[in-house]
N, C-alpha and C positions, 0 to 999 in steps of 0.2 A: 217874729211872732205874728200869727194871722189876727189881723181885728177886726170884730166883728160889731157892726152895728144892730141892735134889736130895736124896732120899732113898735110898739103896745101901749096902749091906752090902760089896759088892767094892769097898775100896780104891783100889785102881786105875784101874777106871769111874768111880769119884767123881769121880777128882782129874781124869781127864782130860775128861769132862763139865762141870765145873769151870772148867778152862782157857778151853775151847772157847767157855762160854758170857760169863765173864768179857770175852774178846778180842772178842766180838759187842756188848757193851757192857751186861750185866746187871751187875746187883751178885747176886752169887750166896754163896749158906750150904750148907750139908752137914749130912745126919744121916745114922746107919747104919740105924736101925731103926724102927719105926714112933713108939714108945714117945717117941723120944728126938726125930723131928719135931714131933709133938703138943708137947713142950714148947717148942720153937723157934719154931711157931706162936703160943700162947699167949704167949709174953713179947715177939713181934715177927712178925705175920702178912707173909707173905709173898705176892707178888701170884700167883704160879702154881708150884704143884708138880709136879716129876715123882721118879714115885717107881718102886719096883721093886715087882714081886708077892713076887718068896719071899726073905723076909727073917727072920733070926731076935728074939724077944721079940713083936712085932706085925706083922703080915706087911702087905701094900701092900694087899689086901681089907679088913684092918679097918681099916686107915689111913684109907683111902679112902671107907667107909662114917664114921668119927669125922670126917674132915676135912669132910665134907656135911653134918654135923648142926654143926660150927661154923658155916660158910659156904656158904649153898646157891649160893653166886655166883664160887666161885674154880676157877678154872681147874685141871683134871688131867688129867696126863699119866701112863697106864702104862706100864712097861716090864717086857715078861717073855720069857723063852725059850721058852716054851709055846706051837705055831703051834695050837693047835686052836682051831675059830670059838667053840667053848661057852667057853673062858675069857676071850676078844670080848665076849661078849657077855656073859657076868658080870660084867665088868669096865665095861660099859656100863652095864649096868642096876643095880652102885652108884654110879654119878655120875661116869664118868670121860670126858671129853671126848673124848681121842684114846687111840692105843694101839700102841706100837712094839713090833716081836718082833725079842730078838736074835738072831747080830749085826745091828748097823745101821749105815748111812753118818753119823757124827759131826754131817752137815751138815742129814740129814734131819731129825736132832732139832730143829736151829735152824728151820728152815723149818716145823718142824710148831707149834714155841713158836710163830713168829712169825704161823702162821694164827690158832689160837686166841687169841691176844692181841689180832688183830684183829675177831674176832669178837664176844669180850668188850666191845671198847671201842663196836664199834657197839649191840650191846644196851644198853649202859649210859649211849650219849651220845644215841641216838637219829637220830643225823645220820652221813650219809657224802657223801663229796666227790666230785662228777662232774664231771671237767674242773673248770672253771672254774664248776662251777655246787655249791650246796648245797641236799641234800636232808632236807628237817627233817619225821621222825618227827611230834613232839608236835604242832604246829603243822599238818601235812600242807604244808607250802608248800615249793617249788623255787624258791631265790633264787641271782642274778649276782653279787651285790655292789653293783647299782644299782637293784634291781627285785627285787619278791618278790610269785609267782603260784600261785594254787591250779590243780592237774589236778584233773579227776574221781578218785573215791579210789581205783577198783580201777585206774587207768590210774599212781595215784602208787604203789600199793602194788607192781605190778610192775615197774618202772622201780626201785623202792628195794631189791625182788630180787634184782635182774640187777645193779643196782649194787653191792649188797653183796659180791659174789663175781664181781670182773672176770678176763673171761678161763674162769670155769667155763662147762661146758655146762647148760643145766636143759633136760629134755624137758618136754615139756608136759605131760604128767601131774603131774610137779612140782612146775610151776608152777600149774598147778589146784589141789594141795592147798596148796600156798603161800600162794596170795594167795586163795582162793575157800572153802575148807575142804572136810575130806571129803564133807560131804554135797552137792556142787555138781551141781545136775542138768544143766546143756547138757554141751555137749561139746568137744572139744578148739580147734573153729573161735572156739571164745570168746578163744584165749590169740594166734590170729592176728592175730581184730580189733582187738583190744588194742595187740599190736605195730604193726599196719599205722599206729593214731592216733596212737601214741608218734613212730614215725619221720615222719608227717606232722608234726606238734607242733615236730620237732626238727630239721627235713630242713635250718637254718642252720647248724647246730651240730654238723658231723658233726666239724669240726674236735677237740670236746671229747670226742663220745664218737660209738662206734655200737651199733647193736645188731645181730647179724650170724647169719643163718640157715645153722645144718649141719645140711647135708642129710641125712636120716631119722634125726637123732636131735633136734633140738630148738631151742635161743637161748642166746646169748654177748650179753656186754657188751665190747666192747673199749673201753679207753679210753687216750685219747692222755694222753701228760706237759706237765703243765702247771703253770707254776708262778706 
């Protein structure tokens, strides 16, 4: 079970954040202040924090900077009343993953827990599931359960892209810096041909997944349920 530390000075929001996330099936803890997470951390780390910015004793800025010098690998979440993009982005550039401004929809928080959680687990596991098929990082190999094949690497690296975010759009700029890195000299007809082998490669298997062109902005992975 994932547990979730909340950090909040409002009461209130605790308990009801709390509820919310309990019912979704966290095992979830509370602190009010920065101070008082830090030791909640230390005697039982918690898999992903979300914490408030303006809090009294230690505010969510120095939390949040202390909590990355514990763990440069755990998940954070901010929440602050503050819409301006300079506290975004200060809030980014100490280590914080995502970033809610209140109010918010209860459900959004769930749903934003539940992306970064998945996102952590693919960094950390190396592998994610496409359809009926697994795609393994360390190994570079695409296996069925009966068979296991290597792709050319830039054709597995973008496939394990698009897989890792089903359903997102990536333009193709994107995906150049994604899988190609900043300094990639050709140009965008590179992330075409790419696609065009992929769906060659896979054109039995649309059952399990597709890969699905919107028009002037980019590529999607849809992928079917499968169990």
């Amino acid at each position: 079970m994932t547990s979730v530390l909340v950090v909040e000075d409002d009461s209130h929001l605790l308990e009801m954040i709390s509820i919310l996330l309990r019912h979704e099936g966290y095992r979830v803890r509370g602190a009010i202040n920065g101070k008082e997470a830090l030791a909640e951390m230390e005697s039982s780390p918690a898999d992903l924090v979300v914490l408030d910015v303006m809090m009294p004793v230690m505010d969510g800025w120095d939390l949040c900077r202390e909590l990355r010098l514990m763990n440069s690998e755990l998940p954070i979440i901010m929440i602050t009343a503050k819409h301006e993009t300079s506290q975004k982005v200060k809030g980014f550039g100490l280590g914080a993953d995502d970033y809610l401004v209140k109010p918010f929809d209860p459900q959004e928080l769930v749903v934003r827990i539940k992306a970064v959680m998945r996102r952590y687990r693919i960094t950390a596991e190396k592998m994610v599931k496409l359809g009926g098929f697994k795609l393994d990082r360390l190994r570079g190999t695409v296996s069925d359960g009966n068979a296991s094949w290597n792709l050319p690497l830039k054709e597995f690296e973008l496939l394990y892209q698009l897989a890792s975010y089903p359903g997102q759009i990536f333009m193709r700029d994107q995906i150049i810096e994604a899988v190609w890195g900043f300094d990639h000299e050709g140009d965008e007809r590179t992330v075409d041909v790419h696609i065009k082998r992929l769906r060659e490669r896979f054109a039995d298997y649309t059952h399990h997944f597709r890969i699905v062109t919107v028009r002037g902005l980019g590529y999607r992975l849809e992928m079917e349920n499968y169990d």
